[in-house]
Structure formats: C-alpha cells, structure tokens
C-alpha positions as CSV (number, residue, x, y, z in Angstrom):
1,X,22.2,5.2,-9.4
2,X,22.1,3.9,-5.8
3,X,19.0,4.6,-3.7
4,X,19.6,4.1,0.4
5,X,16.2,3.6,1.6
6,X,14.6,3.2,5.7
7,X,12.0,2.4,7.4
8,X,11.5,2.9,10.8
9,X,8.3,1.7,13.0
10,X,7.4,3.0,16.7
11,X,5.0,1.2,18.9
12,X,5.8,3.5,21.7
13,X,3.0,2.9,24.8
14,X,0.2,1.0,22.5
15,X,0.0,-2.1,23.9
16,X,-0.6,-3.5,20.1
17,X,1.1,-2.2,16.8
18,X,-1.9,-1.7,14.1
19,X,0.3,0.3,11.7
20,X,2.1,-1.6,8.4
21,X,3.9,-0.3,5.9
22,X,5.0,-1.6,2.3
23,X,7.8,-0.4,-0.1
24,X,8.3,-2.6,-3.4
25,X,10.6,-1.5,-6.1
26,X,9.9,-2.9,-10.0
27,X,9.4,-2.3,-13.4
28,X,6.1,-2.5,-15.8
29,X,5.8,-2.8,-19.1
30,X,4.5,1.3,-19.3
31,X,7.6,2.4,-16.8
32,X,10.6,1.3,-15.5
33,X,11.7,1.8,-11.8
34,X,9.0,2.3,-10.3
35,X,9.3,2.6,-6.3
36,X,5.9,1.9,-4.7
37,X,5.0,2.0,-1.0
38,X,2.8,3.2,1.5
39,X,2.3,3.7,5.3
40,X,-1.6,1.9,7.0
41,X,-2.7,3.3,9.7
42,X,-4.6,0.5,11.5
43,X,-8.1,1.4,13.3
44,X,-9.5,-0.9,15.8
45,X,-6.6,-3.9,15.3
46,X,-4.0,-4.8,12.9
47,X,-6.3,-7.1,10.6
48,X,-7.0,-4.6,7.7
49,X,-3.9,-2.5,7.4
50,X,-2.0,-5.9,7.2
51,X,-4.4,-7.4,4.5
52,X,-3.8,-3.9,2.7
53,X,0.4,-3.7,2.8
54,X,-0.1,-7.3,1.3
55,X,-2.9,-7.0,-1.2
56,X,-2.6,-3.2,-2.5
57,X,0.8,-3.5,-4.3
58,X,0.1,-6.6,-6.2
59,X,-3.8,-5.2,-7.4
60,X,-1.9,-2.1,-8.3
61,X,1.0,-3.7,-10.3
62,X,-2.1,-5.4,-11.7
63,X,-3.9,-2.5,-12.6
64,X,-0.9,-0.8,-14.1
65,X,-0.7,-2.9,-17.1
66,X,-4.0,-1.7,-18.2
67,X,-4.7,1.7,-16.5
68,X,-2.5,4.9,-15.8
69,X,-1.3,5.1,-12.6
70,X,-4.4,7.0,-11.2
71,X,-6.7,4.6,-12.2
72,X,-4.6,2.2,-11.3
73,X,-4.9,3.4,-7.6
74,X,-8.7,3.6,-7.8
75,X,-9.2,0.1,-9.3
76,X,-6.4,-1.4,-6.6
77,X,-8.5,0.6,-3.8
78,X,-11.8,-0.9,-5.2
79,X,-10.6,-4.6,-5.5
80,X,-9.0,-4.2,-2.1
81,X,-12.4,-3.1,-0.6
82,X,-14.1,-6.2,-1.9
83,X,-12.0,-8.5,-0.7
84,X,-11.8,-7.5,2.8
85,X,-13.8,-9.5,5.0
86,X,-15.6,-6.1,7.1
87,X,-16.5,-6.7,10.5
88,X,-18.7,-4.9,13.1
89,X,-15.4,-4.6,15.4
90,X,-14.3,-1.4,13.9
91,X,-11.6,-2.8,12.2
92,X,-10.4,-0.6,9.6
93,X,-7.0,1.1,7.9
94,X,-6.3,4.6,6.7
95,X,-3.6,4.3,4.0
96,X,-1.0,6.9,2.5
97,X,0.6,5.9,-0.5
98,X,3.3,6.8,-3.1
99,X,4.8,5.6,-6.9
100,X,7.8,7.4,-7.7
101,X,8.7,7.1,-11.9
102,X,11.7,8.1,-13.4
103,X,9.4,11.0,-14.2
104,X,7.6,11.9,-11.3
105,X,5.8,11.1,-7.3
C-alpha cells in the first residue's frame, strides 16, 4: 500500500506562527501501522504547542505498550501537563489529535 501524505501551514497576517503540527508513522507491539499526528493550536506564543508536537507522540508510543489507545491518550495528556513549565503569560496550546490502525481512526 502507498500512503501520499501533506501538510500545509499558513501564517497569513500574524506576525508570529504559534501553530505546530506532528505526523509520525510506526508500529507497537499491540498494532502495526499506526499513523499518529495532530494539529496545536498555540495561545499566547509558540512555547507550548511546540513542547506538545515534540513530547505528546513519544508519551503516547509510551503509553501504548501498556494501555489501549484511549488511555493511552489520557496518560500522554497527563504526563505532558506535568512537564510543561506554566507561566502567567498565557501561554498555552489547544491540540487535535489522531491514530489511524489498520482497524480504525
């Protein structure tokens, strides 16, 4: 099977881009192909949604080998949220993310 896959970024009139984005493809010892990614919305700076595309794919791969892949989110999202360093700035991320399976989104 061959997957064609794009990403595409706009900064238009913002004088900063604060959005990231991650897409990761790989297998785990539950499932095999597994395409990961999401988009993070950054709030007040760039600072968190960059420290999230990093840090959430590899505390979810993590979290995988132990948990299904709801928990997996949760625990990825609750490791992620105690190791960001929160500021009174503002500074934040909205995130929107997505695991395709051989089986299912």
């Amino acid at each position: 099977m061959i997957l064609t896959v794009a990403t595409l970024a706009e900064q238009r009139r913002r004088s900063d881009m604060e959005d990231r984005h991650s897409l990761e493809f790989w297998g785990s010892n539950k499932i095999d192909g597994l395409m990961f990614g999401g988009v993070y919305d950054g709030h007040g700076g760039s600072r968190v949604a960059t420290v999230a595309a990093e840090r959430l794919p590899i505390l979810f791969r993590s979290a995988l080998e132990k948990l299904d892949p709801k928990g997996a989110f949760r625990s990825a999202y609750r490791k992620l949220s105690k190791e960001i360093e929160w500021d009174d700035n503002g500074s934040g991320s909205c995130a929107a993310k997505f695991l395709v399976t051989n089986e299912s989104i």
